[in-house]
C-alpha positions, 0 to 999 in steps of 0.5 A: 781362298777364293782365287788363287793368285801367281803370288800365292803359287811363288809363296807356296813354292818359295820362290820368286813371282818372276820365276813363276811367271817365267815358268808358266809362260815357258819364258827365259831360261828355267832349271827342270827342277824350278819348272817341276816345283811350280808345275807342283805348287800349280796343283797343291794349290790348283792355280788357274793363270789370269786370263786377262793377264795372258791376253795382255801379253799376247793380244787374244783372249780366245773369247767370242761374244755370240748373240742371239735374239732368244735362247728359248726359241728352239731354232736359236737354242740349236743355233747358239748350241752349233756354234759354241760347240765348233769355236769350244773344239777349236779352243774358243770360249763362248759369251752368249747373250740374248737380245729378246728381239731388242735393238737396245739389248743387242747394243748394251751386249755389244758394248758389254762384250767389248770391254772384255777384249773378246777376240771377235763375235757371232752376231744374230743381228736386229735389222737396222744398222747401230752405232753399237754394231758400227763401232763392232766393225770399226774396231776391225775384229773379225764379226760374222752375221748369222741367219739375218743380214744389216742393211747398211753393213755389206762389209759383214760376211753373212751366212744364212739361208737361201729360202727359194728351193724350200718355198717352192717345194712347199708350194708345190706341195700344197698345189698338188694337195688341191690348194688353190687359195695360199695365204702367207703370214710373213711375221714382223717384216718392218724390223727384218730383212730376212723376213722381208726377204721371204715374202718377196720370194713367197709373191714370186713363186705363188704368183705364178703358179696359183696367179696374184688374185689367189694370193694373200700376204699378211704380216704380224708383230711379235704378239699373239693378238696380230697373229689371231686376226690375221688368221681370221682375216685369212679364214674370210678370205676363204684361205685354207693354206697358210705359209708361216715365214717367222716359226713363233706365228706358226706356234702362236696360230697352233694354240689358238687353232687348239682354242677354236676347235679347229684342226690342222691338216684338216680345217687348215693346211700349215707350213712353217719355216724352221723344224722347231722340235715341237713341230715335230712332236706335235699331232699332226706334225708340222710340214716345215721349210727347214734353214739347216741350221746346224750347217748355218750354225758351223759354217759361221763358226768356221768362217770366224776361225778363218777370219781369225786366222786370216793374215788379210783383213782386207778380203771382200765380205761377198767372197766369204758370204755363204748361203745355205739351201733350205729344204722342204719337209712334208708332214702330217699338217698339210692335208687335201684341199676340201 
């Protein structure tokens, strides 16, 4: 049989499907030898209890919905991994999704994860505010953003990284190399604030260590062509050091280099957000400005279980935000100015 119900299990022992509920469920008064013979009829039959059904009984399901923006992209693959292992240690299951960076993807999930009655989600949100994601949060189950916030839903704990100490280390990496002109490719801006966020602490630091006239901001959007002209655009300029703020333009700026002959650390000095694997088997490799995110991936896993646990649902979302500091890791792609 496919799947073994709690009728099955009272027929093989012979006894009532009350009793067996009972016993399974520790319920009522059971004789030792009643609660032995369903113990065994659970086994001959190898009997797993409906999980829908306990949740009936008891309101939790100790299920969480986790989404992400793409399982492929190795920071995300090393986000979801962190998480689901910390809820799987605390007794928790896992629903991953992914919205491949989609406003439409990430609320048919939500809606989806909904009708499974989860106990709550880890959400890697889209940056605009959803009905979807509203009606997560008027539900009232416990939500946490992790690495982008929602404009519009400050009420959400968010825990992401503090991207200041890293970018400016990598400034002042790429200032003692010599560097006097810094570029800045800030990715799809318009749909993050993440992102929009970095730029603005990039302009900060850079303006007031090299000066405004030497620095050159561009954005991208999520294809290859965009990230090839503004490189050329960077190249006319005469920038010869780029800050990647979004880990796929520093990828896709890698293969097109390997296409036009051109050489990182040499012909370009690069610095990307997120220590990607590839980053580090790459020759040279990569100087990254890295989120730690296993320590972003377990501090909101953590704060879920404490949300879970909270007898209070009415403390502040600002007082369980968390930042993590990122930190600056010098490699082999920033070399001396030329």
């Amino acid at each position: 049989m496919a799947y073994v119900t709690i009728r099955d299990v009272a027929k093989h022992a012979g006894i009532s499907v009350s009793t067996v509920s009972r016993a399974l469920n520790g319920n009522g008064r059971i004789s030792k030898e009643t609660k032995a013979t369903v113990e065994r009829a659970v086994a001959e039959l190898n009997y797993i209890p409906d999980s829908r059904a306990q949740a009936m009984r008891s309101s939790k399901t100790r299920t969480v919905g986790l989404l992400v923006p793409d399982i492929r992209n190795g920071y995300f693959a090393e986000l979801a991994y962190s998480i689901q292992d910390a809820l799987f240690d605390a007794g928790y299951c896992t629903f991953i999704g992914t919205s491949s960076e989609s406003a439409s993807r990430q609320d048919a999930f939500i809606m989806s994860i909904l009708a499974q009655h989860i106990d709550g989600a880890i959400i890697v949100p889209q940056g605009e505010s959803s009905d979807a994601l509203k009606l997560l949060v008027e539900r009232e189950l416990p939500v946490v953003f992790v690495d982008r916030r929602v404009d519009g839903l400050d009420d959400v704990p968010l825990v992401d990284s503090d991207p200041l100490p890293g970018m400016r280390a990598a400034l002042e990496d790429l200032r003692a190399h010599g560097f006097t002109k810094i570029g800045y490719v800030s990715g799809p801006v318009h749909t993050s604030p993440t992102l929009r966020e970095r730029e603005s602490v990039f302009r900060a630091l850079a303006c007031e260590m090299v000066g405004e006239e030497h620095v050159f901001v561009e954005s991208t959007s999520f294809d290859q062509a965009s990230c090839g002209s503004v490189l050329k655009r960077m190249s006319d300029a005469g920038v010869r050091a780029l800050i990647f703020g979004y880990s796929q333009d520093m990828l896709r700026a890698m293969s097109l280099m390997g296409s036009m002959g051109l050489r990182m650390g040499e012909d370009f000095s690069m610095v990307s957000f997120d220590d990607l694997e590839l980053f580090r088997l790459a020759s040279p490799q990569v100087s990254v400005i890295s989120q730690q995110v296993r320590q972003i991936g377990c501090r909101g896993a953590r704060l879920f279980l404490d949300m879970v646990g909270e007898p209070e649902r009415g403390m502040r979302a600002q007082s369980r935000s968390q930042r993590v500091e990122t930190i600056y890791v010098p490699r082999g792609s920033v070399g001396d100015a030329r």
